[in-house]
N, CA, C and O atoms as a DFTB+ gen file, in Angstrom:
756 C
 N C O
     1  1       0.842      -1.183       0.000
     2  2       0.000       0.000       0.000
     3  2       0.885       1.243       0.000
     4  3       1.846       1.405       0.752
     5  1       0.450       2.118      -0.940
     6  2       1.062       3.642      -0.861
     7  2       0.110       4.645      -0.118
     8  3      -1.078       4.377       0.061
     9  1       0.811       6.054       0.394
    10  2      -0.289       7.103       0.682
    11  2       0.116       7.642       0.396
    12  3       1.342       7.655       0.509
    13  1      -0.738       8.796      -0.385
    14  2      -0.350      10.402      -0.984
    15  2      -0.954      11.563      -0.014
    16  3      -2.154      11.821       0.082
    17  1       0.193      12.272       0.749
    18  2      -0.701      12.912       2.365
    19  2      -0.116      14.533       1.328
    20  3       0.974      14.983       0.974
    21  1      -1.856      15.033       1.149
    22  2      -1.933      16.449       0.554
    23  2      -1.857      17.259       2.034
    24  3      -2.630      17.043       2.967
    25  1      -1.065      17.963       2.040
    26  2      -1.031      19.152       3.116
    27  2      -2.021      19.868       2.731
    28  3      -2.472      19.885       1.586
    29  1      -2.621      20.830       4.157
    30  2      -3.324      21.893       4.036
    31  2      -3.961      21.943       5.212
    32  3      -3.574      21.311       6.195
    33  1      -5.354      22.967       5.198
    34  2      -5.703      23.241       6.196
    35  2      -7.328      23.203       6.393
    36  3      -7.865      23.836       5.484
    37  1      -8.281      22.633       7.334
    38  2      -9.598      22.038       6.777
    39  2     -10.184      24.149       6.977
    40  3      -9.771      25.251       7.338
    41  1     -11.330      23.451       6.430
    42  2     -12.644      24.996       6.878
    43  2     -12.327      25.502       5.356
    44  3     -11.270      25.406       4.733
    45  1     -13.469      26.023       4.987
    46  2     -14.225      26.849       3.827
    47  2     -13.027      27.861       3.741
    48  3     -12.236      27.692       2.813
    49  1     -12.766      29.135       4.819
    50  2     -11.861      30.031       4.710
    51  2     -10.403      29.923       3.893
    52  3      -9.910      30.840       3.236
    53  1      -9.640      28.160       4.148
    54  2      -8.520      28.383       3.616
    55  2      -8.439      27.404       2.157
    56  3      -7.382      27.092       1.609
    57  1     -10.040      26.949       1.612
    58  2     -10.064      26.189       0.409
    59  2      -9.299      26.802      -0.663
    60  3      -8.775      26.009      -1.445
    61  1      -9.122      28.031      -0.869
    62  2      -8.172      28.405      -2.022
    63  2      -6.742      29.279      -1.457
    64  3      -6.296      30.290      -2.001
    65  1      -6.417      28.897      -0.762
    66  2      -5.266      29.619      -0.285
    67  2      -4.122      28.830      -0.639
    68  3      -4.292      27.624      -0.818
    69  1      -2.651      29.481      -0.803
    70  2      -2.097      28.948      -1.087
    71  2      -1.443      27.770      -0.411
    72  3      -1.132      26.737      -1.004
    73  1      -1.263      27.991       0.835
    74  2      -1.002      26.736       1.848
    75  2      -2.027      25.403       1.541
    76  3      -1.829      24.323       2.097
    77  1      -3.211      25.640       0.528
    78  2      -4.223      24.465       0.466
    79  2      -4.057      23.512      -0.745
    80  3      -4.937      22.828      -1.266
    81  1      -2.382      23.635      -1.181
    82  2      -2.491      23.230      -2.779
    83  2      -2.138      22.041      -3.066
    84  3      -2.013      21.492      -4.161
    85  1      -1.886      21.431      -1.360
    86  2      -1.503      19.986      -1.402
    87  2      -2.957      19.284      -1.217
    88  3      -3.065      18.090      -1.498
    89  1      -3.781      19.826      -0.868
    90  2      -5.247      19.553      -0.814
    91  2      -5.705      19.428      -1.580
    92  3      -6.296      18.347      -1.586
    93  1      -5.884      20.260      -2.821
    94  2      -5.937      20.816      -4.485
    95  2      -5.684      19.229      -4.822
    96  3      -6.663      18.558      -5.147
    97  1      -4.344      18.596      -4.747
    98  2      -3.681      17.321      -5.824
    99  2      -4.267      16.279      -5.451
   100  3      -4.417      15.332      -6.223
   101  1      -4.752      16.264      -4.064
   102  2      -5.362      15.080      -3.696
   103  2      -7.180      14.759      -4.406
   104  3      -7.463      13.661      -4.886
   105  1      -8.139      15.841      -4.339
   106  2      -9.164      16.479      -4.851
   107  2      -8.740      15.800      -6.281
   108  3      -9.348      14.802      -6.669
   109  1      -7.642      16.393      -7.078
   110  2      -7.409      16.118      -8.410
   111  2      -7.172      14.796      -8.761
   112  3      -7.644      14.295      -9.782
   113  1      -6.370      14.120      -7.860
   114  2      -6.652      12.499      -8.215
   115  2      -7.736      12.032      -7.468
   116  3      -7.889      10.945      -8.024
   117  1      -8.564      12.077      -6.637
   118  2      -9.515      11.476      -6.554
   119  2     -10.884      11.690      -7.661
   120  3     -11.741      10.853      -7.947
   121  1     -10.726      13.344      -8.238
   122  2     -11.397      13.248      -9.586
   123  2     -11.110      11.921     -10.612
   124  3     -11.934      11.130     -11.071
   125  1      -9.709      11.968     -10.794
   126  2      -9.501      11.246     -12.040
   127  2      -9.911       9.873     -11.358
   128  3     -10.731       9.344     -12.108
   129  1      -9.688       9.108     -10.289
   130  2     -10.204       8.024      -9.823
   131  2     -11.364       7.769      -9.522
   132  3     -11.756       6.685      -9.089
   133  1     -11.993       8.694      -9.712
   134  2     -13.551       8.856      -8.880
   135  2     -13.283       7.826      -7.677
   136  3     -13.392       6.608      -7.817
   137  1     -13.019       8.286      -6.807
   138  2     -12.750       8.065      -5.429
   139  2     -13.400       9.478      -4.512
   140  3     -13.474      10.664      -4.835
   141  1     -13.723       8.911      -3.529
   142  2     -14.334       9.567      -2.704
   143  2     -13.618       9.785      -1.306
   144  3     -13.820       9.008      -0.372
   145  1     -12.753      10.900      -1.202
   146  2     -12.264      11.257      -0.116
   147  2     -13.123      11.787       1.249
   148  3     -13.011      12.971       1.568
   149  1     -13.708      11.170       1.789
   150  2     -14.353      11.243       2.931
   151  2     -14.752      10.442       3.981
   152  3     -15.842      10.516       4.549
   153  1     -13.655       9.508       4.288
   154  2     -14.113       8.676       5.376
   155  2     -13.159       9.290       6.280
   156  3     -11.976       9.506       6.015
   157  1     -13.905       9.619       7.636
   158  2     -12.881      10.381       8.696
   159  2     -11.930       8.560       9.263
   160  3     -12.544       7.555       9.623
   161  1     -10.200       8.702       9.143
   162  2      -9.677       8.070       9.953
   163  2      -8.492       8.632      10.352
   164  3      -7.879       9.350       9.562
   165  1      -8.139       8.453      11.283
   166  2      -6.658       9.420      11.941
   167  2      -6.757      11.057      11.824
   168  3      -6.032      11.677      11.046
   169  1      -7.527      11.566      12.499
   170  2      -8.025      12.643      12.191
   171  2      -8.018      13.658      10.827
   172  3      -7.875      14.870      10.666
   173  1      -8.298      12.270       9.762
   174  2      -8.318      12.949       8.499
   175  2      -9.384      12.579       7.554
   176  3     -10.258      11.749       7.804
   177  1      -9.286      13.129       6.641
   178  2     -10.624      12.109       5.454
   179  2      -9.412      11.706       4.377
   180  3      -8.484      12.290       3.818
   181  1      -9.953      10.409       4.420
   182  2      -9.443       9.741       3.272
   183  2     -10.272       8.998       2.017
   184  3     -11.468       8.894       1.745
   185  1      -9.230       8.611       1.492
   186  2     -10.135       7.528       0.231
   187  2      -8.979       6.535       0.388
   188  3      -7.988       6.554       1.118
   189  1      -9.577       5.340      -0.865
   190  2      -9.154       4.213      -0.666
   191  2      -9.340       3.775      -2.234
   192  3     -10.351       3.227      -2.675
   193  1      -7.756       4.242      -3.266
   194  2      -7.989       4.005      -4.607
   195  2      -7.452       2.414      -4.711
   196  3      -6.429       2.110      -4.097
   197  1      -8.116       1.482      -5.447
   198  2      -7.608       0.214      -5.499
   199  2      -7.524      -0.196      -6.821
   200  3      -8.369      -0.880      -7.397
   201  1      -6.057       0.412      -7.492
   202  2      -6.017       0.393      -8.775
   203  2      -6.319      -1.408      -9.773
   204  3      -6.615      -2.353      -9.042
   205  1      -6.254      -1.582     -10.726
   206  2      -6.352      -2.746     -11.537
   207  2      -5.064      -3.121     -11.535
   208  3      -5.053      -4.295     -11.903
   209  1      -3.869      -2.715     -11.295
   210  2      -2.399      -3.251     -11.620
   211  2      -1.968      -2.366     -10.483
   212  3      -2.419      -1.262     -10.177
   213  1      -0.904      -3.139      -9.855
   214  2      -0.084      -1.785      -8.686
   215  2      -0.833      -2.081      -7.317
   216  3      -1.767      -2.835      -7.044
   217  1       0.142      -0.958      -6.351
   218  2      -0.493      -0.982      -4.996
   219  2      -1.673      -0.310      -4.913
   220  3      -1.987       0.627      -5.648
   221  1      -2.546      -0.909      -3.755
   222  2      -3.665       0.084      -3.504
   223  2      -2.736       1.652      -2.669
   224  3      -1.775       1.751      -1.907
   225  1      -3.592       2.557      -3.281
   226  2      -3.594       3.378      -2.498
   227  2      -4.230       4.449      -1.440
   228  3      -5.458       4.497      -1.514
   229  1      -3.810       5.070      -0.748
   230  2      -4.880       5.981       0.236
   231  2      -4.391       7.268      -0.228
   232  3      -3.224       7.656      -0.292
   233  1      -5.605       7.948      -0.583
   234  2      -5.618       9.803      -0.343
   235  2      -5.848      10.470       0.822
   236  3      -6.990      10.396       1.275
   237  1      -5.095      11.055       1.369
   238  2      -5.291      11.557       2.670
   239  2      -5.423      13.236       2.497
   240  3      -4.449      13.898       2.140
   241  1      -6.283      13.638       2.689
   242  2      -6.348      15.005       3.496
   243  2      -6.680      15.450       5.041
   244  3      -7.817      15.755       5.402
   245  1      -5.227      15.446       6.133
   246  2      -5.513      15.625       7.479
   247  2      -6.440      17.046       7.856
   248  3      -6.524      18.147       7.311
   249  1      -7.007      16.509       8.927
   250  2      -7.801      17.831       9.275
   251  2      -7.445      18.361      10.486
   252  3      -8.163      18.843      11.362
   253  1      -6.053      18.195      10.431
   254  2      -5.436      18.705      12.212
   255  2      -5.104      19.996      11.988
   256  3      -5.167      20.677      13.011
   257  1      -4.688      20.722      10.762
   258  2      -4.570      22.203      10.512
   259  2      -2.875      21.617      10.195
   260  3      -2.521      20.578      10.753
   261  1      -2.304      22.055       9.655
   262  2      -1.069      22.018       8.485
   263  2       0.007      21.962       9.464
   264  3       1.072      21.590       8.972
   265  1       0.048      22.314      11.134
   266  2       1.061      21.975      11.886
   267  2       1.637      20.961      12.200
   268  3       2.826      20.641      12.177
   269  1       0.346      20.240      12.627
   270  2       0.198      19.183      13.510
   271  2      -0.176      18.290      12.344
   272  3      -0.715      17.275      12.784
   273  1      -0.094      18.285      11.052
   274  2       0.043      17.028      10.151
   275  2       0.919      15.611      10.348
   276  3       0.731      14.565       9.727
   277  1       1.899      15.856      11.354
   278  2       2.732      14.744      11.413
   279  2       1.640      13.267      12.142
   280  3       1.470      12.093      11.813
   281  1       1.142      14.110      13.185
   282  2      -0.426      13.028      13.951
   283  2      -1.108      12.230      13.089
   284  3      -1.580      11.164      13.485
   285  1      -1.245      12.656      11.784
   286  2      -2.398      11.778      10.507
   287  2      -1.189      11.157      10.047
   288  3      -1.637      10.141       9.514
   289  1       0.152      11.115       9.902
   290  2       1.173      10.706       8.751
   291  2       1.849       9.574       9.902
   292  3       2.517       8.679       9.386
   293  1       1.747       9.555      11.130
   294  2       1.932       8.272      11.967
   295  2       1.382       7.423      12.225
   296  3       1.806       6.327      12.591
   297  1      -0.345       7.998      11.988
   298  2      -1.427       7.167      12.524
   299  2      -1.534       6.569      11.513
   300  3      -2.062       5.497      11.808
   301  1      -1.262       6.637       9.994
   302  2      -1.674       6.446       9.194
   303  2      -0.532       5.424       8.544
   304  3      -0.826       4.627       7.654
   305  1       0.494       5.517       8.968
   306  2       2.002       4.095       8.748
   307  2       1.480       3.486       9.487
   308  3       0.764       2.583       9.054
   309  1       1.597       3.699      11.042
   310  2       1.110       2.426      12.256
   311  2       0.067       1.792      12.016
   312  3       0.084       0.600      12.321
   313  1      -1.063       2.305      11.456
   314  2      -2.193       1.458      11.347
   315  2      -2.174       0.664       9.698
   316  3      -3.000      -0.196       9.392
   317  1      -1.443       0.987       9.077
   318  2      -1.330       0.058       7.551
   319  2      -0.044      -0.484       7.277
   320  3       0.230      -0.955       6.172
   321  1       0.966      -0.432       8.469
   322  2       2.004      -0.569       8.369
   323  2       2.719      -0.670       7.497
   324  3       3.242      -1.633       6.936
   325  1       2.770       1.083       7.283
   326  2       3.740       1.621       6.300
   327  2       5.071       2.152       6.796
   328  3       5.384       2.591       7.903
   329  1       5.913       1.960       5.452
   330  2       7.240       2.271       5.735
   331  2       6.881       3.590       5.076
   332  3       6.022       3.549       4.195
   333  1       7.605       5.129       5.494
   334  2       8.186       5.964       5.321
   335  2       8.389       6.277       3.989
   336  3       7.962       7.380       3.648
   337  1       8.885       5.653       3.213
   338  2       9.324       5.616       1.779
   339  2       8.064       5.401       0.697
   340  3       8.160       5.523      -0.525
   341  1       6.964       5.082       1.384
   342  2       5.317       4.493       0.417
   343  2       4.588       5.901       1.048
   344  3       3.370       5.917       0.871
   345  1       5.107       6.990       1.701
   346  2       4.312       7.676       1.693
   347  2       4.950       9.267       1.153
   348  3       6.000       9.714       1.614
   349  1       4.175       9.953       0.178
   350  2       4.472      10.645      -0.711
   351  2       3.258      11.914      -0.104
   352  3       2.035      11.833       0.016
   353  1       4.379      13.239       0.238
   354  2       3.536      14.132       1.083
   355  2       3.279      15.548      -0.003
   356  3       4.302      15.954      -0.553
   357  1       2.368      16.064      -0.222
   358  2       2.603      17.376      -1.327
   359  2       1.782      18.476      -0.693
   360  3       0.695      18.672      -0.151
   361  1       3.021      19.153      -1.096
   362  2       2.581      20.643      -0.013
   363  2       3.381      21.718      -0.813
   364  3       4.212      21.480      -1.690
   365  1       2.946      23.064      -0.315
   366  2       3.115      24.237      -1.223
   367  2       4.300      24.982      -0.434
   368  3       4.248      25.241       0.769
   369  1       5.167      25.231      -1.119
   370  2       6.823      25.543      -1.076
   371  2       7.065      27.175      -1.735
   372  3       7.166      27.537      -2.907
   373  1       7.110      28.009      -0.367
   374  2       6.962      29.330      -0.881
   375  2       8.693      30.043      -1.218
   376  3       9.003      31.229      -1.325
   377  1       9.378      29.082      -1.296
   378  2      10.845      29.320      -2.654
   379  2      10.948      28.674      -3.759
   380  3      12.019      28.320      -4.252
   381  1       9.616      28.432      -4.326
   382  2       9.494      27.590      -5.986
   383  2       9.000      28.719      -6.150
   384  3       8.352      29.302      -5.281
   385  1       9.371      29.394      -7.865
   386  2       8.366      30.214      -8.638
   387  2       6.574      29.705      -8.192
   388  3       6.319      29.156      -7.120
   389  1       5.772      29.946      -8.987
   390  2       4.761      29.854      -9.075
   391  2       4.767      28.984     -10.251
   392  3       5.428      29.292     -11.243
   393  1       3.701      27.350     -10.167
   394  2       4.387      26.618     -11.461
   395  2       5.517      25.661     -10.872
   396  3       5.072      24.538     -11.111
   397  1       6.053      25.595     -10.592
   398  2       6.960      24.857     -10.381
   399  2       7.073      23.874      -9.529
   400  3       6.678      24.243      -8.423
   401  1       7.480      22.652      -9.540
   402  2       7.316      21.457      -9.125
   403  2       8.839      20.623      -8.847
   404  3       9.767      20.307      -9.591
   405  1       8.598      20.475      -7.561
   406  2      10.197      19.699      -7.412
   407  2      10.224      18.476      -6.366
   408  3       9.847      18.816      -5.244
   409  1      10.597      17.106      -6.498
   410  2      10.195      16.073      -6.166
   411  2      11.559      15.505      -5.681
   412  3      12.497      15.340      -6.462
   413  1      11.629      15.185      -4.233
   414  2      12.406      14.743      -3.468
   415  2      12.425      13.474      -2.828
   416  3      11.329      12.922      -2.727
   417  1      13.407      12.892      -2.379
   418  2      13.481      11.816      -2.333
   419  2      13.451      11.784      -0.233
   420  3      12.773      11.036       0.471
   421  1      14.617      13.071       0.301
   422  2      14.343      13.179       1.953
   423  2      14.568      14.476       1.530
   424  3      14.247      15.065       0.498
   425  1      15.226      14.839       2.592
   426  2      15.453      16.189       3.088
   427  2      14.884      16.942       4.768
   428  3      14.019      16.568       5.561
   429  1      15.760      18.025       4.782
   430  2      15.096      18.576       5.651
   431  2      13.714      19.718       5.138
   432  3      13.537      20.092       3.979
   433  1      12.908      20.087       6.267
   434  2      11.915      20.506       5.920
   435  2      11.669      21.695       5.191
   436  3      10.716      22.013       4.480
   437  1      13.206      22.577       5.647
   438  2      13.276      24.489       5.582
   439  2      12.084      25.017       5.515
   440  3      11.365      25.346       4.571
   441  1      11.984      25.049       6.573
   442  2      10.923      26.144       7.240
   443  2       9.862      25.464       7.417
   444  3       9.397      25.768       8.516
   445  1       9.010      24.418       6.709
   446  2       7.777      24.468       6.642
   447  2       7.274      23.107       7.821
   448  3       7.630      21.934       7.929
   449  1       6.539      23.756       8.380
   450  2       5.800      23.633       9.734
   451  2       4.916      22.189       9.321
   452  3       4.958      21.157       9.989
   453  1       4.394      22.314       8.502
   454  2       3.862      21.032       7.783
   455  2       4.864      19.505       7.857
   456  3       4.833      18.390       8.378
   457  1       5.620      20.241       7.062
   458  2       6.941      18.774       6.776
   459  2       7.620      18.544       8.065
   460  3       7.975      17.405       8.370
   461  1       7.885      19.868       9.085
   462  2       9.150      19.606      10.639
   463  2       7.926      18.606      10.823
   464  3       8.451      17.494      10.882
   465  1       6.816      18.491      10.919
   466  2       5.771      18.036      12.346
   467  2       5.665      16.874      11.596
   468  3       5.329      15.997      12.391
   469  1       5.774      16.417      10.505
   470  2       5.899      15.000       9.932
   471  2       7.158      14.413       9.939
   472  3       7.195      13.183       9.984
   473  1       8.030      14.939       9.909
   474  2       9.779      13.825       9.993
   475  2       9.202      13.654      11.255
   476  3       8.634      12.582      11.468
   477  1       9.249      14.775      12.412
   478  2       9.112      14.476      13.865
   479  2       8.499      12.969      14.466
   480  3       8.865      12.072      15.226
   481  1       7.307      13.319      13.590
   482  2       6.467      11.863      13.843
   483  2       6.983      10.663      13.483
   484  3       7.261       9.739      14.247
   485  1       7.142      10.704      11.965
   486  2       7.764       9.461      11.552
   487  2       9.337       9.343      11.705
   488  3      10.116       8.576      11.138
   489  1       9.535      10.204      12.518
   490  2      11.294      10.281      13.060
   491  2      12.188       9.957      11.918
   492  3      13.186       9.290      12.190
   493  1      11.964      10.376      10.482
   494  2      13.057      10.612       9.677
   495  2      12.679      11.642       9.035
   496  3      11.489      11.952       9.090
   497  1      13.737      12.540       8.155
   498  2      13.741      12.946       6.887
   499  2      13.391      11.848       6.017
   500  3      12.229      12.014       5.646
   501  1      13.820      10.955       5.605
   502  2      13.582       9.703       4.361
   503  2      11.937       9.797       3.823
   504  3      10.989       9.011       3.802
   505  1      12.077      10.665       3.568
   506  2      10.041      10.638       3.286
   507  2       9.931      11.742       1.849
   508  3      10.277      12.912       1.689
   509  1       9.303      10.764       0.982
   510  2       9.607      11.253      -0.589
   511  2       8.225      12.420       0.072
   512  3       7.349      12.210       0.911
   513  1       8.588      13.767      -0.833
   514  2       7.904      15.015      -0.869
   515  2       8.164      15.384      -2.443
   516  3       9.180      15.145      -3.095
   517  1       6.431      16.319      -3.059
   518  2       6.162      17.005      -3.946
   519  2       5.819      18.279      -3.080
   520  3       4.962      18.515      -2.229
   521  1       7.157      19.218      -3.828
   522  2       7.357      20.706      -3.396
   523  2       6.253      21.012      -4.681
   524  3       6.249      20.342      -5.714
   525  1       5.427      22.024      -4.444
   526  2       4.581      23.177      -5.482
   527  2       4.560      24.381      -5.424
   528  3       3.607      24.902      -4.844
   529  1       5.483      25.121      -5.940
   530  2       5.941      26.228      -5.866
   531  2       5.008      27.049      -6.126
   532  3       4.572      27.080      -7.277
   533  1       4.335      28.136      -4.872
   534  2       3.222      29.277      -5.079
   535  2       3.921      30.652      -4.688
   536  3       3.314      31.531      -4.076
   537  1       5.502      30.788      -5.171
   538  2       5.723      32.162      -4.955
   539  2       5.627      33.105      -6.024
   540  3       6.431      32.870      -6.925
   541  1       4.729      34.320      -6.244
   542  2       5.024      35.268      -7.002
   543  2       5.837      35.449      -7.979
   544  3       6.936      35.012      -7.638
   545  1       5.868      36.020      -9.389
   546  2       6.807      36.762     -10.201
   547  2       7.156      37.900      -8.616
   548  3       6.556      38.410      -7.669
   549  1       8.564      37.788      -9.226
   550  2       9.054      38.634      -7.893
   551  2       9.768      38.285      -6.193
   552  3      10.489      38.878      -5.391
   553  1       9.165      37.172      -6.268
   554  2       9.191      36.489      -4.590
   555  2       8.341      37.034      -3.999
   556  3       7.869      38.102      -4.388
   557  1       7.879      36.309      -2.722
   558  2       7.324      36.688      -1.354
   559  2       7.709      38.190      -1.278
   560  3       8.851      38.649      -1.254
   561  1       6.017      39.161      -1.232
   562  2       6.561      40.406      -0.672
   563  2       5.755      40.408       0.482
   564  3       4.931      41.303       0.295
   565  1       5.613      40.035       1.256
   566  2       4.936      39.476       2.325
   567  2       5.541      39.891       3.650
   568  3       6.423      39.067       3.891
   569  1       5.461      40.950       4.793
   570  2       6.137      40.627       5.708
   571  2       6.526      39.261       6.837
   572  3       7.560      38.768       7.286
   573  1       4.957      38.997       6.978
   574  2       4.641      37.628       7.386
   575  2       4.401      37.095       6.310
   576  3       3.769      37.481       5.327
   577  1       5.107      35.893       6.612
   578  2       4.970      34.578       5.801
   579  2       3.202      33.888       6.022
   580  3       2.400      33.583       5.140
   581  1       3.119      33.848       6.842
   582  2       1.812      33.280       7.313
   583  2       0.787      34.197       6.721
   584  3      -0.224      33.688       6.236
   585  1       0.912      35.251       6.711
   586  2      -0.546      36.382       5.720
   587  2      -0.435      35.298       4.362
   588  3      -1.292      34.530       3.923
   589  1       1.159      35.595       3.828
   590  2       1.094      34.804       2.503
   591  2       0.217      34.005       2.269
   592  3      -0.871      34.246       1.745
   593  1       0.671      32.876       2.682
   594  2       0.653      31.331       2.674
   595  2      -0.597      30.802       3.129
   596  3      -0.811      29.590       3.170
   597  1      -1.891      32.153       3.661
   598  2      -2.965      32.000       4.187
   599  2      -3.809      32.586       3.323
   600  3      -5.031      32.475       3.427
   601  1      -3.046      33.455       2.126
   602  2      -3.741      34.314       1.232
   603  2      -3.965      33.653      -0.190
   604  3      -3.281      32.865      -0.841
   605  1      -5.345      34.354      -0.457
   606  2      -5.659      33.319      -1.790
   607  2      -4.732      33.998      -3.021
   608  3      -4.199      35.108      -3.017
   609  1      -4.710      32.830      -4.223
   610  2      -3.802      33.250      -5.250
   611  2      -4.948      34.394      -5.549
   612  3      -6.089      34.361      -5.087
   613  1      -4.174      35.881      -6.814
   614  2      -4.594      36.513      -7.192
   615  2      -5.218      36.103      -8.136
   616  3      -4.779      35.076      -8.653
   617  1      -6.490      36.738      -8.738
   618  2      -6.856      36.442     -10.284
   619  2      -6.071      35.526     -11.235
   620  3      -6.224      34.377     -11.650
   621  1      -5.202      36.465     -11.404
   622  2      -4.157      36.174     -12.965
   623  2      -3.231      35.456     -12.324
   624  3      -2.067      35.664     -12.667
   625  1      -3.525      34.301     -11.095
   626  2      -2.558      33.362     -11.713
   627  2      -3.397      32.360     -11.083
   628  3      -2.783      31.655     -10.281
   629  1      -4.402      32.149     -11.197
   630  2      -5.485      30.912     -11.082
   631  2      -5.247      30.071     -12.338
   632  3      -4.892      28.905     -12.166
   633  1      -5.412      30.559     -13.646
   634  2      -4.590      29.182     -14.311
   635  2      -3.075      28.780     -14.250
   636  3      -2.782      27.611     -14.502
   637  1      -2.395      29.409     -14.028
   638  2      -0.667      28.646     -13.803
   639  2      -1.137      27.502     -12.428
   640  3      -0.755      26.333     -12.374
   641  1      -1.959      28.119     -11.483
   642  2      -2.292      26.828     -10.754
   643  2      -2.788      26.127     -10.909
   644  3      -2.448      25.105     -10.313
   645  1      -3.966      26.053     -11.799
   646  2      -4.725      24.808     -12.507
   647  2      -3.803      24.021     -12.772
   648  3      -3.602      23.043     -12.053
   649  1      -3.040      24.290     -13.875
   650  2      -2.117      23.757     -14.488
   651  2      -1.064      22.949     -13.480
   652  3      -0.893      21.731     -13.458
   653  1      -0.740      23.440     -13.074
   654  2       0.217      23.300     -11.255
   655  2      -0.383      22.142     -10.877
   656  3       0.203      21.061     -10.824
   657  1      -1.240      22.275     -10.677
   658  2      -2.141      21.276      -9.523
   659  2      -2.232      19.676     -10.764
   660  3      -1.631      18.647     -10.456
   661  1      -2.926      19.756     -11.873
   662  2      -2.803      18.923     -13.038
   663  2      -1.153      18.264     -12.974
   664  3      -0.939      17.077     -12.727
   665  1      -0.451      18.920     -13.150
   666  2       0.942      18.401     -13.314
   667  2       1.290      17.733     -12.110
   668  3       1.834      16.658     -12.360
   669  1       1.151      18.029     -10.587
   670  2       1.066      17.736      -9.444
   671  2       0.554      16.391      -9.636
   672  3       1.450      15.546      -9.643
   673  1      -0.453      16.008      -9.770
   674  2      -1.507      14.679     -10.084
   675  2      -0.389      14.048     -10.802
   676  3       0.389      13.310     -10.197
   677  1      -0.285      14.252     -11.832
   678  2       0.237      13.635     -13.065
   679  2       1.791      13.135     -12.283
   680  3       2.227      12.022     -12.573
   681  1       2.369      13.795     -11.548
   682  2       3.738      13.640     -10.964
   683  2       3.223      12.359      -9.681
   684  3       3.847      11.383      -9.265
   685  1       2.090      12.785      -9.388
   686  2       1.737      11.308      -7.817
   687  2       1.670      10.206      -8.774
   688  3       2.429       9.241      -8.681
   689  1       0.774      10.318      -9.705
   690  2       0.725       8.874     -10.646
   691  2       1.902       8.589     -11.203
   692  3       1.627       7.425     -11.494
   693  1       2.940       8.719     -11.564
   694  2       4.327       8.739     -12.034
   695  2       5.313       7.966     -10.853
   696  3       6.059       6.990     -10.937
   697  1       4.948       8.889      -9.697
   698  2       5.675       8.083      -8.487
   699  2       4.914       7.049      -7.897
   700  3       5.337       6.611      -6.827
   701  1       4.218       6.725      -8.215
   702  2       3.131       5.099      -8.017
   703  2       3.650       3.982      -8.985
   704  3       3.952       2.892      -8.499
   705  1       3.796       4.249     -10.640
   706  2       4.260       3.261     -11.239
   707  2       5.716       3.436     -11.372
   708  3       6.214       2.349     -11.668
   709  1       6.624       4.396     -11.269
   710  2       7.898       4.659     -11.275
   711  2       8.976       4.646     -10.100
   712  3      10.086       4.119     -10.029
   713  1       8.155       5.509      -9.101
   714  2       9.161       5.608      -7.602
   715  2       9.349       6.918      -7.876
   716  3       8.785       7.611      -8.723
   717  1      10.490       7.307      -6.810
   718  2      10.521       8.806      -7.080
   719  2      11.312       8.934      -7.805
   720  3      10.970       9.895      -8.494
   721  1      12.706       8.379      -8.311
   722  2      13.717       8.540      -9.243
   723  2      13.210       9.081     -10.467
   724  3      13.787       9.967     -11.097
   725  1      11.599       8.285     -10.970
   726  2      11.286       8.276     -12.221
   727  2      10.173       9.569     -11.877
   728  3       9.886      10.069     -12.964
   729  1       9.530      10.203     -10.886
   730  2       9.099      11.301     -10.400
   731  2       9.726      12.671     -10.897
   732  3       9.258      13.647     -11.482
   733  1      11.384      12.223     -10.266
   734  2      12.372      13.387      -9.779
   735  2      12.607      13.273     -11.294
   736  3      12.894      14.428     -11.609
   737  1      12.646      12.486     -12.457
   738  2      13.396      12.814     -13.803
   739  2      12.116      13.427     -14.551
   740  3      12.475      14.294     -15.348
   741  1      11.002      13.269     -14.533
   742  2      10.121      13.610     -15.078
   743  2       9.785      14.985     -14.785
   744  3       9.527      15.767     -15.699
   745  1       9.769      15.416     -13.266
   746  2       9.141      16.641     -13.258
   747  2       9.867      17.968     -12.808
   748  3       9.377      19.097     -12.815
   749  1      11.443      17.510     -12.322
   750  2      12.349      18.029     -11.668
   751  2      12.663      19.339     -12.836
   752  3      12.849      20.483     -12.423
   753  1      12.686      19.092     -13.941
   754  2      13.318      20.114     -15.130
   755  2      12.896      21.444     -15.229
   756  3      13.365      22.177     -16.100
């Protein structure tokens, strides 16, 4: 079994914000699967895609608020006993352009409150991540980071995120029949 754990944050208020775009990819493959993300387990809603060839997999969107994500990403190895490496986390990375997509194999978290509170849990870095880059032409002009990252995209760049979010999908299905090697060559460029 694999899991694809979309970061973000539950409630109506932060559905289009940029911190919600790991939420966005999960939404987007459960479209293409018609899967139904809504059974509350480990304080999250999930689905349960059970492809024709390949591992089954789970869509997770936690509903602990984007800190405390590491709580759904432990509960959720311990109880399907998963290794670390079958779970593939995508969250929005405010030092990628806008558009941009970068697929890792560990690492540390830099900065993001989402990813520290998940190594923590599953006590490694070793945990494949899809970065989705939602920073501005320009960079962050943001004093707080948190206004940012809580603020919805502008108008004129709602399609570069469509698109974003599409390619996002397209990169989880890639690392399901490929791994991340074949992830990281495909979408890394």
């Amino acid at each position: 079994m694999r899991l694809i754990l979309g970061l973000g944050n539950p409630g109506e208020p932060y559905r289009d914000t940029r911190h919600n775009v790991g939420f966005r990819v999960i939404d987007e493959l459960a479209r293409r699967w018609q899967v139904p993300v809504d059974r509350l387990e480990c304080n999250s809603l999930a689905g349960h895609h059970k492809p024709a060839e390949g591992e089954d997999v789970l869509l997770v969107k936690p509903q602990t608020y984007m800190n405390r994500s590491g709580y759904a990403a432990r509960c959720f190895a311990e109880r399907h006993g998963l290794d670390p490496a079958a779970v593939l986390v995508v969250y929005d990375e405010v030092n990628l352009p806008l558009g941009k997509l970068r697929v890792r194999r560990a690492g540390s978290p830099a900065g993001h409150r989402g990813l520290e509170s998940i190594i923590e849990n599953l006590r490694t870095s070793e945990i494949p991540r899809l970065r989705l880059g939602v920073a501005p032409e320009g960079g962050v002009q943001y004093a707080d980071l948190a206004d940012f990252v809580l603020a919805p995209f502008a108008p004129e760049e709602r399609e570069a995120v469509e698109e974003m979010i599409r390619r996002a999908a397209d990169a989880c299905e890639v690392w399901l029949r490929e791994g991340v090697e074949g992830a990281m060559r495909g979408f890394n460029g």
